[in-house]
KEKE-3310 file (N, C-alpha, C; in steps of 0.2 Angstrom, whole numbers, plus 5000, padded with zeros to 4 digits):
npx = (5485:5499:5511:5514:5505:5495:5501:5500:5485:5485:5490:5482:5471:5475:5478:5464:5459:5469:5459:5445:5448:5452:5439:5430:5433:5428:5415:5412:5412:5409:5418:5426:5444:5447:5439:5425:5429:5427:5437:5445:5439:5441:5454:5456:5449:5458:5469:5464:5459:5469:5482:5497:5508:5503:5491:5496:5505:5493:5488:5500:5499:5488:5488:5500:5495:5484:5493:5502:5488:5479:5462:5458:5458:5450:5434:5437:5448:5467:5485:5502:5503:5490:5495:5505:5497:5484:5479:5487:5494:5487:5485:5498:5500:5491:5498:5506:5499:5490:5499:5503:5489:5488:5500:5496:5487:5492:5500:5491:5478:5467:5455:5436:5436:5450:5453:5447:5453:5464:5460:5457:5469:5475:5466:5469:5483:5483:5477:5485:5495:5489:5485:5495:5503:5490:5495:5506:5508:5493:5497:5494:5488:5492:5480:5468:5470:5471:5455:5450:5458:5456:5448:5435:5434:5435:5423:5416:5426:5427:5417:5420:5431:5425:5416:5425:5433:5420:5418:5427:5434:5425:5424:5437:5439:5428:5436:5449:5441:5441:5452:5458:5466:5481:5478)
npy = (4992:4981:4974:4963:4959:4958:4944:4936:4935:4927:4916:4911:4910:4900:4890:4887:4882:4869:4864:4865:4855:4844:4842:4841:4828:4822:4819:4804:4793:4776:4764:4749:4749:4763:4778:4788:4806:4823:4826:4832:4840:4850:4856:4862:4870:4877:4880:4886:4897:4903:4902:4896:4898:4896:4889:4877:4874:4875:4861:4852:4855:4848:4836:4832:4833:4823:4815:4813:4809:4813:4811:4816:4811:4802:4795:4796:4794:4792:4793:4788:4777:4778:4785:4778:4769:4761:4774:4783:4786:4796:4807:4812:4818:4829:4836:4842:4845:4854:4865:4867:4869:4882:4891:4891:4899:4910:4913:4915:4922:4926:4920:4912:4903:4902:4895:4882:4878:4874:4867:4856:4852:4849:4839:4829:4828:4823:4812:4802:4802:4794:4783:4777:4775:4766:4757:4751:4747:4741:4730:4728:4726:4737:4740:4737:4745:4756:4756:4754:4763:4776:4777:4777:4793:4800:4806:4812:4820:4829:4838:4840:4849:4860:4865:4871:4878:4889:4892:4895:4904:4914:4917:4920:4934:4938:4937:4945:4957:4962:4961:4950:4942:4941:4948)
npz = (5275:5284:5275:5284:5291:5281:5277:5287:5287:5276:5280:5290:5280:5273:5281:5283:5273:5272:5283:5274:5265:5273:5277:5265:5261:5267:5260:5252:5241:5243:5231:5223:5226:5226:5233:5229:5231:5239:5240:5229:5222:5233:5234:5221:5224:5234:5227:5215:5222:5232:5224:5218:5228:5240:5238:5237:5249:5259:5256:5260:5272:5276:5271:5280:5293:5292:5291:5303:5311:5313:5309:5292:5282:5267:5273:5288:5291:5295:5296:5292:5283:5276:5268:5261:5255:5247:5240:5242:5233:5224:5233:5236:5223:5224:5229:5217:5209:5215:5213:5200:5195:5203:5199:5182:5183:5188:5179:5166:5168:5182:5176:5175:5163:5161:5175:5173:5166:5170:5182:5175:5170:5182:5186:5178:5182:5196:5194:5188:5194:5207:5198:5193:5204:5213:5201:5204:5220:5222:5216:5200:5183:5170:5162:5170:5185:5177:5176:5188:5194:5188:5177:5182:5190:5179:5173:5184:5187:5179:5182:5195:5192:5184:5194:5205:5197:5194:5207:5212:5208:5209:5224:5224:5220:5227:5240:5237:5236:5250:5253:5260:5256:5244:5228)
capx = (5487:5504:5514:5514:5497:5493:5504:5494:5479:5486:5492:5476:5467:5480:5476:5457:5458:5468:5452:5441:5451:5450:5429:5426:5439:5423:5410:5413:5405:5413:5422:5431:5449:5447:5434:5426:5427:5426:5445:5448:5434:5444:5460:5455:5448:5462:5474:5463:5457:5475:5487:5503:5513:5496:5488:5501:5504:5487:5486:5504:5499:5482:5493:5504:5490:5482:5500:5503:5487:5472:5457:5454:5459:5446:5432:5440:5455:5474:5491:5507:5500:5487:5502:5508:5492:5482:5476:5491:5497:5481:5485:5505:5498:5486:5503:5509:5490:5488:5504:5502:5484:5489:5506:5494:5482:5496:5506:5488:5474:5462:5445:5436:5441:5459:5452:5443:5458:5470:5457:5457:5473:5474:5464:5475:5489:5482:5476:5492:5496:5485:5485:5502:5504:5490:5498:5513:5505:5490:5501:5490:5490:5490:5472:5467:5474:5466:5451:5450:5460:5455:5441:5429:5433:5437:5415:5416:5433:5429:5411:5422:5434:5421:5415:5429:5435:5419:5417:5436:5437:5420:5427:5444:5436:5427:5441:5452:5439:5438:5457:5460:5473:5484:5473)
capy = (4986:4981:4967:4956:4959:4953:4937:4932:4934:4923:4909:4909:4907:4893:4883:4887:4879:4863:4862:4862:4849:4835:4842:4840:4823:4814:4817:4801:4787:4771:4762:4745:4752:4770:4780:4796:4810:4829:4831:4836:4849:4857:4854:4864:4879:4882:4884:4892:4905:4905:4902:4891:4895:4895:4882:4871:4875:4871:4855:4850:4856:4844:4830:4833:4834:4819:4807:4814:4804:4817:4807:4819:4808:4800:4791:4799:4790:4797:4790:4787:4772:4780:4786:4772:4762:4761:4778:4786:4791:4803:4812:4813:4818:4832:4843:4844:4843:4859:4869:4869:4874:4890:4892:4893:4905:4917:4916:4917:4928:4922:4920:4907:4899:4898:4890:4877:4874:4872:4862:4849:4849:4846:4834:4822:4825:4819:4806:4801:4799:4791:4778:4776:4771:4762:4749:4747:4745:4733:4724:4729:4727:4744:4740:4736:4751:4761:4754:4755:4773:4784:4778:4779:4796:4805:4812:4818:4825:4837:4841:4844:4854:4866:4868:4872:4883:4895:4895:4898:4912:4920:4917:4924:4939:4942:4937:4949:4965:4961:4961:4946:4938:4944:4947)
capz = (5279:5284:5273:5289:5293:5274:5276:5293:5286:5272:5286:5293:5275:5269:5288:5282:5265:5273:5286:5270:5262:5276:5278:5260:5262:5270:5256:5248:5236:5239:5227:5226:5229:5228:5233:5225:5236:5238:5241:5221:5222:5237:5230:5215:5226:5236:5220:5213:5226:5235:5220:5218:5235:5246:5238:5238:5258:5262:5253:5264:5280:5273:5272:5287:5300:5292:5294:5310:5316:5314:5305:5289:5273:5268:5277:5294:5292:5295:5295:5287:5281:5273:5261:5256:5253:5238:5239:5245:5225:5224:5240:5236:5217:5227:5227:5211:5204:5217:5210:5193:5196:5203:5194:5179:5184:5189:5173:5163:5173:5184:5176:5174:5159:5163:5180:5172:5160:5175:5186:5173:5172:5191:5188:5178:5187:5202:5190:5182:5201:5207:5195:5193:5213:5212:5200:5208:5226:5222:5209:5197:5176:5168:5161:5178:5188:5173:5174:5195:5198:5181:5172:5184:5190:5173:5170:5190:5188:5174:5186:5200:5191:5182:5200:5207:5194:5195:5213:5216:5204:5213:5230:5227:5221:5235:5248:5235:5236:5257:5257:5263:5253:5240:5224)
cpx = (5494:5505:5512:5508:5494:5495:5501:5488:5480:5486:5487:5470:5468:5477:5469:5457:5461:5463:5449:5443:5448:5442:5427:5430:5432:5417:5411:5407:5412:5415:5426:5439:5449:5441:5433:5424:5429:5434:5448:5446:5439:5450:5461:5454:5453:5466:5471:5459:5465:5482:5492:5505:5508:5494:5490:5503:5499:5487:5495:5502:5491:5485:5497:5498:5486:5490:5503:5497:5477:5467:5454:5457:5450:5442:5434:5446:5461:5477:5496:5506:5495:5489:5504:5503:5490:5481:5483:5495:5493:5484:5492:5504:5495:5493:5506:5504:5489:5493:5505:5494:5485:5493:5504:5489:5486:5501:5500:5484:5468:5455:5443:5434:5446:5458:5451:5447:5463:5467:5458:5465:5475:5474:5467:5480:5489:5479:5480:5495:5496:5484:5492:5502:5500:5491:5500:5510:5499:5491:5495:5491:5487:5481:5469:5466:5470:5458:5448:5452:5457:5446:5434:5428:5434:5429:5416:5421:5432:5423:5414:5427:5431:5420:5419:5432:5427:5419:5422:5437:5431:5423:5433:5444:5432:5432:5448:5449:5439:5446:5459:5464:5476:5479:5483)
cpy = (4985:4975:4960:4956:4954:4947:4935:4932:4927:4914:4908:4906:4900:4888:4884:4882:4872:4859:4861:4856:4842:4838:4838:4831:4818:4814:4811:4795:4781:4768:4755:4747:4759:4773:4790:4799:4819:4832:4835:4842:4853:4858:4860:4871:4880:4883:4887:4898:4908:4906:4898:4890:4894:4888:4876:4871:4873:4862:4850:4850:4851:4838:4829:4831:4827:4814:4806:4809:4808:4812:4813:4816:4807:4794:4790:4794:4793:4789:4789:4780:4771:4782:4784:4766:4763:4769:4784:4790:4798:4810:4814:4818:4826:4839:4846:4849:4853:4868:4871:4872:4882:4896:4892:4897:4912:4918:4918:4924:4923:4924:4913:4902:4897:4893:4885:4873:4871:4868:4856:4847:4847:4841:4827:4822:4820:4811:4800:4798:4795:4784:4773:4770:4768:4754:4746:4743:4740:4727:4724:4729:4735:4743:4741:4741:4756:4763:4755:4764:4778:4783:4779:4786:4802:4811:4817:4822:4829:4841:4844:4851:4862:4871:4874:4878:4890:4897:4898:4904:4918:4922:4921:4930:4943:4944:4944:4956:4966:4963:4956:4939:4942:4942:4948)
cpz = (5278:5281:5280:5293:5289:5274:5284:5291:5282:5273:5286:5286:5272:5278:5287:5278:5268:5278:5277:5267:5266:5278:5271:5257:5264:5264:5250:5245:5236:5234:5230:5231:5231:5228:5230:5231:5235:5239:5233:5222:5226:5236:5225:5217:5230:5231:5217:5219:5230:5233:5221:5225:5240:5246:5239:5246:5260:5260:5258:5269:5279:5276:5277:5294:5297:5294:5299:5314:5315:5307:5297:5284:5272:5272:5286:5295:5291:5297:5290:5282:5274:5266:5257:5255:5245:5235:5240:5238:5224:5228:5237:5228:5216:5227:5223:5206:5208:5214:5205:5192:5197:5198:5187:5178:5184:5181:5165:5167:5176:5183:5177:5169:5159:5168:5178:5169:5164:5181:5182:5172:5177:5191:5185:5178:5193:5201:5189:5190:5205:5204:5194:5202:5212:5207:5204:5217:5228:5216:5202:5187:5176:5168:5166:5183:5183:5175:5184:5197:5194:5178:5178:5187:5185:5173:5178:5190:5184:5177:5190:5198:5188:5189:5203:5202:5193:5200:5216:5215:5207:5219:5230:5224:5225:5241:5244:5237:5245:5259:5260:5261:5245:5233:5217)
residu = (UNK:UNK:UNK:UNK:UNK:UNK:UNK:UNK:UNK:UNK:UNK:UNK:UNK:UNK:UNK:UNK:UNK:UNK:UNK:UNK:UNK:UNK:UNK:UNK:UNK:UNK:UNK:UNK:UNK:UNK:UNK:UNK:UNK:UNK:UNK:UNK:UNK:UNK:UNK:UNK:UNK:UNK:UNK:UNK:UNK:UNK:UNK:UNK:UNK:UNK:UNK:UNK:UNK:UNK:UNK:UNK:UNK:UNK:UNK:UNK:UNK:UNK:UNK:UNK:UNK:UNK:UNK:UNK:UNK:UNK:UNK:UNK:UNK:UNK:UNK:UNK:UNK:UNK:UNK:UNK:UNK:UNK:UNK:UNK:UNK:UNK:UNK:UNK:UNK:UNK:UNK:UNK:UNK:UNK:UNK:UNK:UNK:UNK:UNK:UNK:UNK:UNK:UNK:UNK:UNK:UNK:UNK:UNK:UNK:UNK:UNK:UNK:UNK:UNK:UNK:UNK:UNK:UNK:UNK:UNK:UNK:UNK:UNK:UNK:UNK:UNK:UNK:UNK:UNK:UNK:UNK:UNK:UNK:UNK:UNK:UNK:UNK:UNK:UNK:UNK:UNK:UNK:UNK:UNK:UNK:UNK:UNK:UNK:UNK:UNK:UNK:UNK:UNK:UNK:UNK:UNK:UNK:UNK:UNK:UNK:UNK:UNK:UNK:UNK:UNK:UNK:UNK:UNK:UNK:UNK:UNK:UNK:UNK:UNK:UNK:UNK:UNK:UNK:UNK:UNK:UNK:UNK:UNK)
# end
């Protein structure tokens, strides 16, 4: 298979993974200010099935196609707005949190151990971010902001992350024996 065959398939995987993104974007569970939703989980499986520069492209081309207007944040909402709201530290948080996920799969190996180890870390960066902006944007005491942005989804964020780190590391063994993304 040719180099620029392989990097088209890749396009087309990474525009897959930002669809799954704004799909699993609507499985959510209200909350006062922030809501829990399946965007960590898919977050988790593109860096880990697509690695640092993939995953972290999906999860922009995610956020781009939501600020432009298209309804895939959560609860089918879009806009630049959505950026800068309460929730908009998560999403911004979703690229760093996606980057180091992968960037430690590739510089450990990708089982599912390391995945699980690098999902959790994901998971409180996008925490850390998440929390943070919500202070500052609903004027919020640390306490407060902890106690709204983190503490409630600490038990589901290491559920999501396990997830995410076996199904990713399955997935990108098959999509690796199929040829369909750089293994």
């Amino acid at each position: 298979m040719s180099d620029s065959s392989l990097k088209l398939r890749m396009m087309i995987v990474t525009a897959l993974f930002a669809a799954i993104i704004g799909v699993l974007a609507q499985l959510t569970i209200p909350l006062p200010l922030v809501p829990i939703t399946g965007q960590t989980l898919a977050i988790g499986l593109a860096a880990t099935i697509l690695g640092s520069r993939y995953g972290t492209i999906s999860v922009l081309l995610y956020l781009i196609i939501g600020a432009v207007g298209v309804p895939v944040f959560a609860q089918m909402s879009a806009g630049v707005g959505i950026l800068f709201g309460p929730t908009g530290g998560y999403l911004i948080g979703f690229i760093p949190s996606a980057f180091i996920i992968g960037y430690f799969l590739e510089k450990t190996s990708f089982t599912i151990k390391n995945a699980v180890i690098a999902n959790l870390i994901g998971t409180v960066i996008a925490l850390v971010f998440g929390t943070v902006w919500l202070k500052i944007v609903a004027e919020l005491s640390w306490t407060a902001a902890f106690a709204s942005g983190a503490a409630p989804f600490i038990i589901v964020g290491v559920i999501k992350a396990v997830l995410a780190a076996w199904i990713g590391i399955v997935v990108r063994q098959r999509l690796a024996s199929a040829k369909l993304l750089y293994a």
